[in-house]
C-alpha positions in Angstrom: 114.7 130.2 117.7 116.3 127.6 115.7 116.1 123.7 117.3 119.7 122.8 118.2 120.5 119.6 116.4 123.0 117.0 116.7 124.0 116.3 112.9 126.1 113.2 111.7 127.9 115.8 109.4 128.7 119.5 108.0 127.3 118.5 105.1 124.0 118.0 106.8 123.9 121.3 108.7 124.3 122.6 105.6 121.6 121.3 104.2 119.2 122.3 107.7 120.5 125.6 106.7 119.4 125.9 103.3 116.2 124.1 104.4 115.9 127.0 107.0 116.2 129.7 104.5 113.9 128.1 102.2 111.1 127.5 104.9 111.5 131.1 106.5 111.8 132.8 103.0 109.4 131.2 101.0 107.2 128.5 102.8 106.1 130.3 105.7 104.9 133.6 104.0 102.3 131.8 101.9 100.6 129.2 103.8 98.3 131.0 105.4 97.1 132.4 102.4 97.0 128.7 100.7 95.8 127.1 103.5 93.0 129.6 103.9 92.0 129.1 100.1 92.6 125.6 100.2 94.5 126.1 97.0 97.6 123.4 96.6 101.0 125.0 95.9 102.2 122.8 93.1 105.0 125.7 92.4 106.3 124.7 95.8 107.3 121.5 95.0 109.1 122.6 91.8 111.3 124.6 94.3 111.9 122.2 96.8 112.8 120.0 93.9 115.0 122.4 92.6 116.9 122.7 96.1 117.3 119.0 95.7 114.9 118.2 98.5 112.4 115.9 97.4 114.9 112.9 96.5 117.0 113.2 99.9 116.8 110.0 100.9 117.7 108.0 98.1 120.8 107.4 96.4 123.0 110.3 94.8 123.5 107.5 91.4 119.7 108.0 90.8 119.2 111.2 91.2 118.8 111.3 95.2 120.6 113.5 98.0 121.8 110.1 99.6 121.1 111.3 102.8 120.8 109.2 105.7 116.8 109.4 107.3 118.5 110.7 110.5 119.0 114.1 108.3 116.2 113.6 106.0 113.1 113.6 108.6 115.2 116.6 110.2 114.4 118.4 106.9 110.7 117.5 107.2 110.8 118.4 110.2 112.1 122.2 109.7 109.3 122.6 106.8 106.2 120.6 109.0 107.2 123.9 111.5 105.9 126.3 108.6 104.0 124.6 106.8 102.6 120.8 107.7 101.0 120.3 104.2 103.9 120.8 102.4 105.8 118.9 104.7 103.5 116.0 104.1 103.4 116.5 100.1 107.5 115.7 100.7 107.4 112.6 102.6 104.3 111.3 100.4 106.6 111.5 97.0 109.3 110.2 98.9 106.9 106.8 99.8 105.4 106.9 96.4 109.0 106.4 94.4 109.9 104.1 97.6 109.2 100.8 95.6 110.8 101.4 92.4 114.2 102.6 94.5 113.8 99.5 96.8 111.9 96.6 94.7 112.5 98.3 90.9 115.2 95.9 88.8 118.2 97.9 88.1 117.1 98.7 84.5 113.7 100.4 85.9 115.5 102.0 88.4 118.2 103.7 86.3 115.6 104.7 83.9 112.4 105.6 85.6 114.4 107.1 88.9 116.3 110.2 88.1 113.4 111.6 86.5 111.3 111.0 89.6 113.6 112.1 92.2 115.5 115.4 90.4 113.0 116.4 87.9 110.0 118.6 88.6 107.4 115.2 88.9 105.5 114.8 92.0 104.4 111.7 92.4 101.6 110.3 94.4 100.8 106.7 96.2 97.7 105.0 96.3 97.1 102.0 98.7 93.9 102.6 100.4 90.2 102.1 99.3 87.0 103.0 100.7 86.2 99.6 102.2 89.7 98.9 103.1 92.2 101.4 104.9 92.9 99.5 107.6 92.7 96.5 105.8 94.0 96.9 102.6 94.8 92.9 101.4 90.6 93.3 101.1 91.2 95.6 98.0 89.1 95.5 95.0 91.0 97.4 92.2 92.0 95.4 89.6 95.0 94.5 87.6 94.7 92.1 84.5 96.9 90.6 82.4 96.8 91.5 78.2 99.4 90.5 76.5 102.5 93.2 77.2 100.0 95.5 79.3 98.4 95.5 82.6 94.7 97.3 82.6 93.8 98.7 85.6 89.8 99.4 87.0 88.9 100.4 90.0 89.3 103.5 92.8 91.5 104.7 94.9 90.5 106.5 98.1 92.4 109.1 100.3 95.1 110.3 98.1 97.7 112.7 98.8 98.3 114.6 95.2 95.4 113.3 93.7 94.5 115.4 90.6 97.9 116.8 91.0 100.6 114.7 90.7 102.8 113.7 87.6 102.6 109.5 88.7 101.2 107.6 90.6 102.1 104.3 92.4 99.2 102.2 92.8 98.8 98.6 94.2 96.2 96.6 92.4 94.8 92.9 92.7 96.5 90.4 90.0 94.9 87.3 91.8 92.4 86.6 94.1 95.2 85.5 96.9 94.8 87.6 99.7 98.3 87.9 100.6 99.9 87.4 97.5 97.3 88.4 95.1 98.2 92.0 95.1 101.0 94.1 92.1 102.3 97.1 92.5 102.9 99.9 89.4 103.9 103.1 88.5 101.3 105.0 86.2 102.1 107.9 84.4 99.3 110.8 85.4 98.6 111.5 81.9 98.0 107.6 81.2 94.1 107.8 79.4 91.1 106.4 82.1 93.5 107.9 85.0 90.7 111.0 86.9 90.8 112.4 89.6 87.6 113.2 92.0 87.3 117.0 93.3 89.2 116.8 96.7 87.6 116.1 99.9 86.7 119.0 102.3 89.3 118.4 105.0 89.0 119.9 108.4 93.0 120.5 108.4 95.8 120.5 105.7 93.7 121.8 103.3 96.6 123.3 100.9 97.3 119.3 100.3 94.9 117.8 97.8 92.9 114.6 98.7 90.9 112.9 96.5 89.4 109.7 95.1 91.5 108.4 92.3 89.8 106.2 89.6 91.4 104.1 86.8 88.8 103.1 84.2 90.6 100.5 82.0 93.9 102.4 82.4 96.5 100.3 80.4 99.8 100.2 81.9 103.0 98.8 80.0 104.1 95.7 81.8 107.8 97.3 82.6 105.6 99.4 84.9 105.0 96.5 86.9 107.5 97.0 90.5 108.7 93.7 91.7 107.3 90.6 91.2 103.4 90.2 90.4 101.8 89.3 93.8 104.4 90.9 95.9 102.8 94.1 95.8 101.6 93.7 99.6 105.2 93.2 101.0 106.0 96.2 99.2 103.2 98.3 101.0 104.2 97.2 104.4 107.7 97.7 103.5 106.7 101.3 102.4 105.2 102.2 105.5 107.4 101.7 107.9 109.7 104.3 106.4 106.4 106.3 105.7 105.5 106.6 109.1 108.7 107.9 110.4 108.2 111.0 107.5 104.7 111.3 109.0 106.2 111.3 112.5 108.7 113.6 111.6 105.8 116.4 110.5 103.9 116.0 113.4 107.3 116.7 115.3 108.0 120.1 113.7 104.4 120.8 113.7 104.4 120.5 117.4 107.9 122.2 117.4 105.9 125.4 115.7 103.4 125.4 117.8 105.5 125.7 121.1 107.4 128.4 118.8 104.4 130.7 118.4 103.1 130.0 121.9 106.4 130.7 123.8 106.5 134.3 121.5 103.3 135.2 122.7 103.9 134.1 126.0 106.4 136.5 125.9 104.5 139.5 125.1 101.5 139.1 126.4 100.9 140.5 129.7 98.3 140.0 132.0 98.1 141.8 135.6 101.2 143.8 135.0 103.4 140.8 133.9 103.8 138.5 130.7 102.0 135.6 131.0 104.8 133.3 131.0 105.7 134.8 134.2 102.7 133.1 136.0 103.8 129.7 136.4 100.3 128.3 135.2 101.7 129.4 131.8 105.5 128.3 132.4 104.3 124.8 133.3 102.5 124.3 130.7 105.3 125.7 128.5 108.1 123.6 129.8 105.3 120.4 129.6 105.3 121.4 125.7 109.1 121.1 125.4 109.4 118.3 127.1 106.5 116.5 124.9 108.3 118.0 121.5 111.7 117.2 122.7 110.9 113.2 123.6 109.4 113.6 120.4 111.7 113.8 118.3 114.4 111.7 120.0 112.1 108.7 119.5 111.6 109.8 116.0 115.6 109.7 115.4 116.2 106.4 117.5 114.0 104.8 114.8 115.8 106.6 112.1 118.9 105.5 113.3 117.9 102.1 113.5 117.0 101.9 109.7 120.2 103.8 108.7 122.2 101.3 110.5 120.7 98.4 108.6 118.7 97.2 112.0 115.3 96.2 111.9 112.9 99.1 112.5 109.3 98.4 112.0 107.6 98.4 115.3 110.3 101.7 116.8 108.6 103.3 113.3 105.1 102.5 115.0 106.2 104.0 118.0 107.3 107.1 117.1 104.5 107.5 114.4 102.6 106.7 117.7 104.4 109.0 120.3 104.8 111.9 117.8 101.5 112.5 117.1 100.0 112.4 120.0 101.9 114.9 121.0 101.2 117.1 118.4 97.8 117.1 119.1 98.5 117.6 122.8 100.9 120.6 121.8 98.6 122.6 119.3 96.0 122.4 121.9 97.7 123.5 124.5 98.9 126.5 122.1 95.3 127.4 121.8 94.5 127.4 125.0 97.5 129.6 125.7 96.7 132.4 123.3 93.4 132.4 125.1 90.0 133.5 123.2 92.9 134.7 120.8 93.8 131.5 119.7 90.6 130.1 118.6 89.8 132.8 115.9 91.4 132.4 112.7 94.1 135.8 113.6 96.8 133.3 115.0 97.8 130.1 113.3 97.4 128.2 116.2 94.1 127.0 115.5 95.3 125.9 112.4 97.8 123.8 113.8 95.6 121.8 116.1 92.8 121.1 113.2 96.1 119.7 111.4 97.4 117.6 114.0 94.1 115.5 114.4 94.6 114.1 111.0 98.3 112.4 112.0 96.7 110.4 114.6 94.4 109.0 111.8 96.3 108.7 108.4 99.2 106.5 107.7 97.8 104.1 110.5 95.5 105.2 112.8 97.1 105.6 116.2 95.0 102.5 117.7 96.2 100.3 114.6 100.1 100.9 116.0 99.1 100.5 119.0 97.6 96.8 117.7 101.2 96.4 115.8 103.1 97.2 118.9 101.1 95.2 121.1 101.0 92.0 118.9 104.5 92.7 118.2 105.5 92.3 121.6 102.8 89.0 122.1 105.3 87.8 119.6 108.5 88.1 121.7 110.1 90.2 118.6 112.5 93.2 119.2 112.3 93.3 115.6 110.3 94.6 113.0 106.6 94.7 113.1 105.0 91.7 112.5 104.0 92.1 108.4 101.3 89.0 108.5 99.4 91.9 110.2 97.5 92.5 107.3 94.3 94.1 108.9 96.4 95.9 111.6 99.1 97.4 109.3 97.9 100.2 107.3 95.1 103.0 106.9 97.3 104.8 104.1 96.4 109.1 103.9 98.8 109.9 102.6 
């Protein structure tokens, strides 16, 4: 049953329509199948890019859908209810061309842009290392300085598309300033010295490709540089606020599937002469799922709101980053245990849905680092915007 939405326009509920028919039509059919053979669906991505979905929230003069985030993560959220990888492969490109539409000069931006956001690229961002997720103003990868190119060495852990994407957006260290010692640029896959590790063997999401990157002397023109040298760090932060809202917005719909499936077999299923939802053991736990999807996603679109309207939004993107996932990991287990002895075999998606959920609470910021942003946040007397010197509390970036 479709979730009833309150949409700022028709235009919008146009486009949850289309997004519908797209993730009923074509998503949900094949992820089992992909997830199952942990094979990534790169000819996905060429049709959501060709329904003008990857680019939604940036503006139409680039190449965008210039759609407020208050319809975008509604979008994610439809596709996170058929298929979570997917869903996160969308709001990772949309973080990874986040600095050149927000911090690019107008030159880069009108030339670099378009062919990122309504094209068939995918692009990829890579921010974490190793030795520093949480902490990423520790990173080692370098960025020097040769005359009118930037060569790049070092590795990149944990990233979304890596091995499959067409660029890649990757903060490096230009000095050895730990706030300010860190550039941001946008490398073209095919640059030489750019691999790719084989993925990692995920316990969940395994149609989305994770992997090590590694740049061995990868040179990089120096109009490929994003913002000012050193500023790559404000950048990040900057990134991840709206990142975390996409993120929160998966773990919504992936919640909002899970209910789905388990209200249907609630349904059906009858034990001592009655469907189970009939036995209020069932119902209550039912109507607890609802209630934990539906808060949800309200906090999710007060934080939305709050950035379309221009007002700071940092620590309500914590929060709902926060709230939403651990209710998607309360959900999908709860849908497990619903479906019984059923739900732990590999016949009903359920089980799928719960090995994905553990990951939100762990990539783009570990539930205990928002917790630490919110917290000191509030130390700080701010109803504002997260406080950025938070260096070590801000960020553990997969995707």
């Amino acid at each position: 049953m479709p979730v009833s939405r309150l949409l700022p326009t028709a235009e919008a509920a146009d486009l949850l329509d289309l997004t519908r028919e797209i993730a009923d039509g074509y998503l949900a059919p094949r992820a089992a199948e992909h997830e199952a053979e942990e094979r990534f669906p790169r000819d996905v991505f060429r049709t959501l890019s060709q329904a003008g979905l990857l680019g939604l929230p940036y503006p139409v003069e680039y190449g965008g859908g210039g759609q407020p985030y208050e319809v975008y993560l509604q979008v994610i959220e439809e596709v996170a209810a058929r298929w979570a990888s997917v869903a996160v492969g969308m709001s990772v490109h949309a973080l990874s061309c986040f600095p050149l539409a927000t911090h690019g000069m107008e030159e880069q931006r009108r030339r670099l842009l378009p062919q990122l956001l309504e094209g068939d690229l995918l692009g990829a961002y890579c921010l974490s290392e190793a030795h520093a997720g949480s902490d990423p103003a520790v990173m080692r990868t370098r960025a020097r300085r040769e005359g009118d190119v930037y060569v790049l060495r070092g590795a990149k852990a944990w990233t979304t598309h890596g091995g499959h994407a067409d660029f890649y957006t990757v903060m490096a260290r230009t000095s050895d300033d730990r706030s300010r010692g860190i550039s941001c640029f946008l490398v073209p896959a095919e640059t030489r010295g750019l691999e790719a590790d084989p993925p990692e063997r995920k316990m969940g999401l395994t149609g989305s490709a994770t992997a090590t990157l590694r740049l061995e002397d990868v040179r990089v023109s120096a109009d490929r540089l994003i913002g000012e040298e050193g500023h790559g760090l404000a950048i990040a932060f900057a990134g991840l606020d709206a990142g975390r809202l996409g993120i929160a917005a998966v773990a919504v719909g992936l919640a909002q599937g899970a209910l789905d499936d388990a209200l249907a077999y609630a349904q059906q299923r009858e034990t001592f002469g009655r469907a189970i939802i009939d036995h209020q053991a069932i119902a209550f736990l039912l109507a607890d799922m609802e209630a934990a999807v539906e808060s949800a996603r309200a906090t999710v679109l007060a934080a939305a709101r709050r950035k379309d309207a221009g007002l700071p939004y940092g620590r309500q993107a914590s929060i709902a980053k926060l709230v939403a996932t651990d209710a998607a990991m309360r959900v999908t287990t709860e849908a497990v245990q619903i479906f019984g002895g059923a739900g732990y075999t590999r016949d009903f998606p359920v089980e799928r849905y719960m090995r994905e959920a553990k990951v939100m609470q762990i990539f783009e910021g570990t539930n205990q680092i928002q917790r630490l942003v919110i917290s000191r946040d509030l130390a700080r007397g701010n109803s504002g915007p997260a406080a950025h010197v938070l260096s070590a509390a801000h960020t553990k970036v997969w995707p």
